[in-house]
C-alpha positions in Angstrom: -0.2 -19.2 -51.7 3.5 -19.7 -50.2 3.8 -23.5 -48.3 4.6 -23.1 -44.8 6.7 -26.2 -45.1 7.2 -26.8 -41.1 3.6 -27.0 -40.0 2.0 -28.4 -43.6 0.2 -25.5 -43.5 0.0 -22.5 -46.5 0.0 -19.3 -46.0 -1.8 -17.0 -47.5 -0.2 -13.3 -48.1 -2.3 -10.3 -47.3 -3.4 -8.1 -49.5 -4.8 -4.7 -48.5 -7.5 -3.1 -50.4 -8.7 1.0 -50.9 -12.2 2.2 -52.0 -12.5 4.5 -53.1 -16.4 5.8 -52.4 -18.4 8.0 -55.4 -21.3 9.8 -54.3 -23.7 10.6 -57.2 -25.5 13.5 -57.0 -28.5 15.2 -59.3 -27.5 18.8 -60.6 -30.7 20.4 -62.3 -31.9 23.2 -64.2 -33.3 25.1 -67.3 -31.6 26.1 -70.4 -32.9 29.1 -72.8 -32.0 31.1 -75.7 -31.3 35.0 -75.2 -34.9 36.5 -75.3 -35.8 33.8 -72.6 -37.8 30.4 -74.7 -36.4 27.0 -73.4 -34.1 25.0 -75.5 -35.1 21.6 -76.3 -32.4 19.0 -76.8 -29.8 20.5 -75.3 -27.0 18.2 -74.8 -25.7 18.1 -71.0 -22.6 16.6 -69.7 -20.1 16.7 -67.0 -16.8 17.3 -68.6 -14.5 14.9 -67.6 -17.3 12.7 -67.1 -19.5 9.7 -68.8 -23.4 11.1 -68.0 -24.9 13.6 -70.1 -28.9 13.9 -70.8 -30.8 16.2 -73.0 -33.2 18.7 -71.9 -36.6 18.1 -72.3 -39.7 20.3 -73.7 -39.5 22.8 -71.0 -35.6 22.9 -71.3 -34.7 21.4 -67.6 -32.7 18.6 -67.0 -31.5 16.8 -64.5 -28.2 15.3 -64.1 -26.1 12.7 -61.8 -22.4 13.9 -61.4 -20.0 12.3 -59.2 -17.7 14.9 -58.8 -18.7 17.7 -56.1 -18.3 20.4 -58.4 -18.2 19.2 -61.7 -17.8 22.0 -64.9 -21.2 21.4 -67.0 -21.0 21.4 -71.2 -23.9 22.9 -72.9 -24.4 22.3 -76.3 -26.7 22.1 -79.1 -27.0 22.6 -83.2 -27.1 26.1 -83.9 -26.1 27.8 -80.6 -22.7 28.2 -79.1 -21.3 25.5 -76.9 -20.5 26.5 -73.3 -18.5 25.6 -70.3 -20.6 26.5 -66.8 -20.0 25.8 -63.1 -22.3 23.5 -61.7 -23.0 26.5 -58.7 -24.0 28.1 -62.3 -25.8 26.0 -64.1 -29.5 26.7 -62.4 -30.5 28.9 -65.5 -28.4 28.9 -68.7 -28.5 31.5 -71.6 -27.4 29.6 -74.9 -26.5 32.4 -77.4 -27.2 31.8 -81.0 -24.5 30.5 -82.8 -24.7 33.4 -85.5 -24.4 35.7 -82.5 -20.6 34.4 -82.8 -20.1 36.0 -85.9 -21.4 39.2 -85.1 -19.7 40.2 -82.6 
């Protein structure tokens, strides 16, 4: 505070402060190998980002992103890690990570 030495008073400066708002949103879908079986435990994240979850028995997930349209990592022991638009992401093909090798 800076003393207003004429009236007695202080005087506060002003301060001016930005928000900045984050909108979470849910991005969902299903992640299977290449004949078509969901993928259990598949690791999902944003990049860039601090949520992830797994997918579950069925291979969906569901996951809140705060960007608008975030880039989604896939990954998972024994299958090749990828890097998928969220416009994407609704059904994912996780290629073996053998397949890498024989190509």
């Amino acid at each position: 505070m800076i003393p207003n030495l004429a009236s007695g008073n202080m005087l506060l400066p002003k301060v001016l402060v930005y928000t900045q708002s984050i909108v979470q949103h849910n991005i969902s879908g299903k992640v299977v190998d290449a004949i078509g079986r969901c993928i259990s435990g598949v690791t999902v994240r944003e990049k860039g980002g601090k949520s992830s979850t797994s997918t579950d028995n069925n291979g969906s997930y569901t996951l809140a992103v705060s960007s608008l349209n975030p880039i989604l990592v896939f990954s998972s022991i024994g299958y090749i890690s990828q890097e998928i638009a969220s416009t994407s992401a609704a059904m994912v093909t996780l290629k073996p990570y053998l397949f890498k090798f024989l190509k």
